[in-house]
C-alpha positions as CSV (number, residue, x, y, z in Angstrom):
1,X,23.9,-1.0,-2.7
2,X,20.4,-1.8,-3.5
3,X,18.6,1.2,-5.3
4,X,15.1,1.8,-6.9
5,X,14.0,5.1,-8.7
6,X,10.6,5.4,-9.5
7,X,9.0,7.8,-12.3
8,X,5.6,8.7,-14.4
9,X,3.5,9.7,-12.0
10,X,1.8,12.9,-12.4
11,X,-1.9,14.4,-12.9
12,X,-4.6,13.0,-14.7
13,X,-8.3,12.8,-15.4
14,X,-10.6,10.2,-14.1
15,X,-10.5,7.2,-16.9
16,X,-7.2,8.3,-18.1
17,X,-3.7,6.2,-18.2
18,X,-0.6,6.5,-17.0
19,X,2.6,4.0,-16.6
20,X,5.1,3.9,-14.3
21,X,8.9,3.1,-14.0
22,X,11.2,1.8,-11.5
23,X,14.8,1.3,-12.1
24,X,16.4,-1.2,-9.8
25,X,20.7,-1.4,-9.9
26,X,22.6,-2.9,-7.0
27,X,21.8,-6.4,-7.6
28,X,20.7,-9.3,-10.6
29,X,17.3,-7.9,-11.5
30,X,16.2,-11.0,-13.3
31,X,16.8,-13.1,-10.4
32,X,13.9,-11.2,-8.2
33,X,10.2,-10.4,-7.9
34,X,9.1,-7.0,-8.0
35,X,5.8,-5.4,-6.4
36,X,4.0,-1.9,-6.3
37,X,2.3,-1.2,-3.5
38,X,0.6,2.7,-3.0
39,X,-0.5,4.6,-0.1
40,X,-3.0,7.5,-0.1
41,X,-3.1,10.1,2.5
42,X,-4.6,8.7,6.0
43,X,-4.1,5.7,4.8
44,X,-2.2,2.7,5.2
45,X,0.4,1.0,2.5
46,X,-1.2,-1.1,0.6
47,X,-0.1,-4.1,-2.2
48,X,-1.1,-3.3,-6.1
49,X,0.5,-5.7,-7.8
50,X,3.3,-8.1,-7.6
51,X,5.1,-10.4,-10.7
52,X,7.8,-13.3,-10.2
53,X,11.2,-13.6,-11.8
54,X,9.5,-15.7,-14.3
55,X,6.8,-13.3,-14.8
56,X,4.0,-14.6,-12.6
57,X,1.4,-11.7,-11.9
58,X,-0.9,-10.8,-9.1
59,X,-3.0,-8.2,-8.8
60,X,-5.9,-6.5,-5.6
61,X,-8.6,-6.8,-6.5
62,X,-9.3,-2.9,-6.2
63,X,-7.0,-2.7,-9.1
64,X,-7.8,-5.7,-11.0
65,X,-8.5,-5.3,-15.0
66,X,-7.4,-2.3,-15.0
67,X,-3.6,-2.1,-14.1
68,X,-0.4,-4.1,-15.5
69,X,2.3,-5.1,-14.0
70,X,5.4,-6.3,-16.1
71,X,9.2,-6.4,-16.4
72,X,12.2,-6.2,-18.6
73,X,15.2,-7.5,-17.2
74,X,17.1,-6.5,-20.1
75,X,16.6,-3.0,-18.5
76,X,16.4,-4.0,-14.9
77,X,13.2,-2.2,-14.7
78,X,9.8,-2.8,-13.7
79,X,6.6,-1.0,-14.8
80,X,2.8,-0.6,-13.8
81,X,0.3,0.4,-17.0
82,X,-2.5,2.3,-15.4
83,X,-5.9,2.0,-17.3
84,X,-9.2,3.3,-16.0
85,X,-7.9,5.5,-13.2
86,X,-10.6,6.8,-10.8
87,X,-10.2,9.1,-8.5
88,X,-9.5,6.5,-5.6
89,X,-6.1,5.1,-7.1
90,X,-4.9,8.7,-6.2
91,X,-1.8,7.5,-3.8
92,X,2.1,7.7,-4.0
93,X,2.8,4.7,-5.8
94,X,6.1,2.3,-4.3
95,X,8.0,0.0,-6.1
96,X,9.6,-2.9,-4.2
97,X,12.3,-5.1,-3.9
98,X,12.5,-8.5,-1.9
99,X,14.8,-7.5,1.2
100,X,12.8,-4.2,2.0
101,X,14.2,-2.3,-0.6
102,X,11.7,0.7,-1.3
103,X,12.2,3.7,-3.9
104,X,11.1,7.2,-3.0
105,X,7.7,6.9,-4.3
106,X,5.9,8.9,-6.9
107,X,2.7,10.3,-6.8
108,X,-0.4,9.8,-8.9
109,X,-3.3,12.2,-8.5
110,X,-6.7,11.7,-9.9
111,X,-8.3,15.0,-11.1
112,X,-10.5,16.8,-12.3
């Protein structure tokens, strides 16, 4: 059974950081890409950022410059360094696994 956990979100100030975690077990981590995607309230799901099993990165361009995306397969684990927030990367962030495998989402708020 394919499972991912997500943690790290939490509240922050405009221009602050934050980085989040997602623990995948249930199958060969190394062997799979890994992508974040967020949704805000109203809104639709949207991608963030993706990397390969070889560590290959993509990014929106909303997010570009400002977040990371990057892996360590000796911990099955995949994170997303958030630099720069603003108030519009507010959103419960997804992590995802190839095969529609989604974790429970954690939420990021951008405050004030």
């Amino acid at each position: 059974q394919v499972q991912l956990v997500e943690s790290g979100g939490g509240l922050v100030q405009p221009g602050g950081s934050l980085r989040l975690s997602c623990v995948v077990s249930g199958r060969i981590f190394r062997l799979y890409a890994m992508a974040w995607y967020r949704q805000a309230p109203g809104n639709q799901r949207e991608l963030v950022a993706t990397i390969t099993s070889r560590g290959t990165t993509t990014y929106s361009d909303s997010v570009k410059g400002r977040f990371t995306i990057s892996r360590d397969n000796a911990k099955n684990t995949v994170y997303l360094q958030m630099n720069s927030l603003k108030f519009e990367d507010t959103a419960v962030y997804y992590c995802n696994s190839p095969g529609n495998y989604w974790g429970e989402g954690t939420l990021v708020t951008v405050s004030l």
